[in-house]
C-alpha positions as CSV (number, residue, x, y, z in Angstrom):
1,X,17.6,-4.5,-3.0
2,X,18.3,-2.8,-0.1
3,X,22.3,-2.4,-1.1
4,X,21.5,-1.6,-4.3
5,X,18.8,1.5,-3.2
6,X,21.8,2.5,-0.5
7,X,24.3,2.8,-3.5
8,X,22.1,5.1,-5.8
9,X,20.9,7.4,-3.1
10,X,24.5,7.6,-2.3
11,X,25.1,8.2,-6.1
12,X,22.4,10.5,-6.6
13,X,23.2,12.4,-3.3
14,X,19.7,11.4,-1.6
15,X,19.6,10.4,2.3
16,X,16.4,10.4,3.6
17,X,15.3,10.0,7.3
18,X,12.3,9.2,6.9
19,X,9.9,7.9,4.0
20,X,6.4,7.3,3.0
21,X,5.2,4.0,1.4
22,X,2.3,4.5,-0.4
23,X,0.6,1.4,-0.9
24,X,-2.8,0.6,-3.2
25,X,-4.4,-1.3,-6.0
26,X,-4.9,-1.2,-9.7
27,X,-7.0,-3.7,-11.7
28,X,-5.3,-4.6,-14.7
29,X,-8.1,-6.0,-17.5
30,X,-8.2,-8.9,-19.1
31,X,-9.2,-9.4,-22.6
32,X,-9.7,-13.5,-23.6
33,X,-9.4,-15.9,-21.3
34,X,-6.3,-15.9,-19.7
35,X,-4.9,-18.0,-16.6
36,X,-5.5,-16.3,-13.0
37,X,-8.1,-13.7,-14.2
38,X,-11.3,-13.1,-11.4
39,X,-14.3,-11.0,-11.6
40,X,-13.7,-8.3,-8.9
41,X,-14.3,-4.8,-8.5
42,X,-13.1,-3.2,-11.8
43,X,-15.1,0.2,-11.9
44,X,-14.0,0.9,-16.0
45,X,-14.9,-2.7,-17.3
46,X,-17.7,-4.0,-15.0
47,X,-18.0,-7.5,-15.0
48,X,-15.4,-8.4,-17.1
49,X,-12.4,-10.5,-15.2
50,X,-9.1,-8.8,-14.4
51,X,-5.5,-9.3,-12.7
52,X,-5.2,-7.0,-9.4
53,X,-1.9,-5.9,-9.0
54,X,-0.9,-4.4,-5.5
55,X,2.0,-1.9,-5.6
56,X,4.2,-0.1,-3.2
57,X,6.2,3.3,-4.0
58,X,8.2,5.5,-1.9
59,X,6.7,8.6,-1.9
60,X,9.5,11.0,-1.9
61,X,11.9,9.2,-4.7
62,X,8.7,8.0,-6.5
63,X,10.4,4.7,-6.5
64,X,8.7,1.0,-6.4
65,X,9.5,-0.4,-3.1
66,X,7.1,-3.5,-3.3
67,X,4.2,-5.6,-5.1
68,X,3.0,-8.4,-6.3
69,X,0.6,-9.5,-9.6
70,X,-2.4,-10.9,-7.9
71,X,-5.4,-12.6,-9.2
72,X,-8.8,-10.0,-9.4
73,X,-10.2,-10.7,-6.0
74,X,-9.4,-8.3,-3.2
75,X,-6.6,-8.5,-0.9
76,X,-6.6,-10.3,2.4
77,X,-5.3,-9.4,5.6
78,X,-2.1,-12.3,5.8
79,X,-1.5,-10.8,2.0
80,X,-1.3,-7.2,3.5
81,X,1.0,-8.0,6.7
82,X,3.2,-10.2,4.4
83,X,3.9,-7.1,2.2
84,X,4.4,-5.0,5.0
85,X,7.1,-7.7,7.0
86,X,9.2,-7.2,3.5
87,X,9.9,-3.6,3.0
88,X,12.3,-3.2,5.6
89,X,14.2,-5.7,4.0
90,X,14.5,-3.5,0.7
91,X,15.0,0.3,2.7
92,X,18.7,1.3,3.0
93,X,20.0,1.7,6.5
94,X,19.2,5.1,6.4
95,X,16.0,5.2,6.8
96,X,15.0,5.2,10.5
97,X,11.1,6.2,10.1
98,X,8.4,4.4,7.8
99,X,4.8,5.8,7.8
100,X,2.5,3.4,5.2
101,X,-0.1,5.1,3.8
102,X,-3.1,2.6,2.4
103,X,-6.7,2.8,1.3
104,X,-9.4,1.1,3.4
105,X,-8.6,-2.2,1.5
106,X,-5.8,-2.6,4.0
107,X,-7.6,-2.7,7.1
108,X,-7.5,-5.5,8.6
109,X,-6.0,-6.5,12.3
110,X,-2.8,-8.3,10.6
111,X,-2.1,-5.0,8.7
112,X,-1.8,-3.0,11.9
113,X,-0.1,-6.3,13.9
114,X,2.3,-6.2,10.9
115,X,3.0,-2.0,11.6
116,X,3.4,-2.3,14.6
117,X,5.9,-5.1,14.8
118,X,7.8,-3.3,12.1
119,X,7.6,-0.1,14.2
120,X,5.6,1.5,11.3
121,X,4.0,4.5,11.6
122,X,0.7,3.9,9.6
123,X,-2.4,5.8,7.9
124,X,-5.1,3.6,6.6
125,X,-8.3,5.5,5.1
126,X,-11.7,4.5,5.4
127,X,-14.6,6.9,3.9
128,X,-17.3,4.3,5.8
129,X,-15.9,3.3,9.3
130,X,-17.2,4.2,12.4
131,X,-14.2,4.5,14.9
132,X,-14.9,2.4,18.2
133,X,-12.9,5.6,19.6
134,X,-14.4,9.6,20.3
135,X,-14.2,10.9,16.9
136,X,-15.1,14.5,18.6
137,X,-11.2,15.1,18.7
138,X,-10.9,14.2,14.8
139,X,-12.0,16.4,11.7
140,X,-13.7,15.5,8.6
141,X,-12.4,17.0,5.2
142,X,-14.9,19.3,4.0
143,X,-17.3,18.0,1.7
144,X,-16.9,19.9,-2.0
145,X,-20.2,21.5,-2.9
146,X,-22.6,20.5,-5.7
């Protein structure tokens, strides 16, 4: 994939340095009874079962990098670092900087291991986390008012 991506970002004049991965979840619904589907979190159709798909896109070329169709649980932390050890094998040699950006379903220690062995930079959000670290140097978005 890699080779490929090299050829058509040569083709279409594109050579990026560095690029974003965003990475994140999607519950796909299930309708009937059909092989693999869980109950999970599925905020439209509470309580009914559903595949959850986890998908990875660069963020400047809006292409997708990486993903998998997964059953409707939530993701574990060997699932997350296993994504994350492949997409250097599908970047062209261009690209010398990664930064994944992932919602707090991604947080888990093999996650980070995985970054860091990959020499990722990383963001992973978390509304409800309290940071073992001083949080006085770090800002809060403003809240929107009612």
């Amino acid at each position: 994939m890699a080779l490929i991506r090299k050829r058509a970002w040569q083709l279409c004049d594109m050579n990026y340095y560095r690029v974003c991965v965003d990475i994140d979840t999607t519950v796909e619904t299930l309708f009937g009874n059909q092989q693999g589907g869980r109950k999970g979190h599925n905020t439209k159709n509470r309580g009914k079962k559903g595949y959850r798909p986890v998908l990875g896109f660069i963020q400047q070329s809006r292409e997708y990098l990486v993903g998998s169709l997964r059953k409707g649980e939530t993701i574990t932390g060997k699932e997350t670092a296993g994504m994350i050890e492949k997409i250097r094998g599908y970047l062209p040699d261009c690209v010398q900087q990664v930064l994944i950006r992932a919602d707090g379903e991604f947080q888990s220690w093999e996650s980070v291991h995985a970054c860091n062995q990959a020499k990722f930079d990383f963001i992973i959000a978390n509304k409800r986390c309290n940071p073992s670290f001083d949080p006085g140097g770090w800002y809060q978005p403003k809240k929107r008012q009612p």
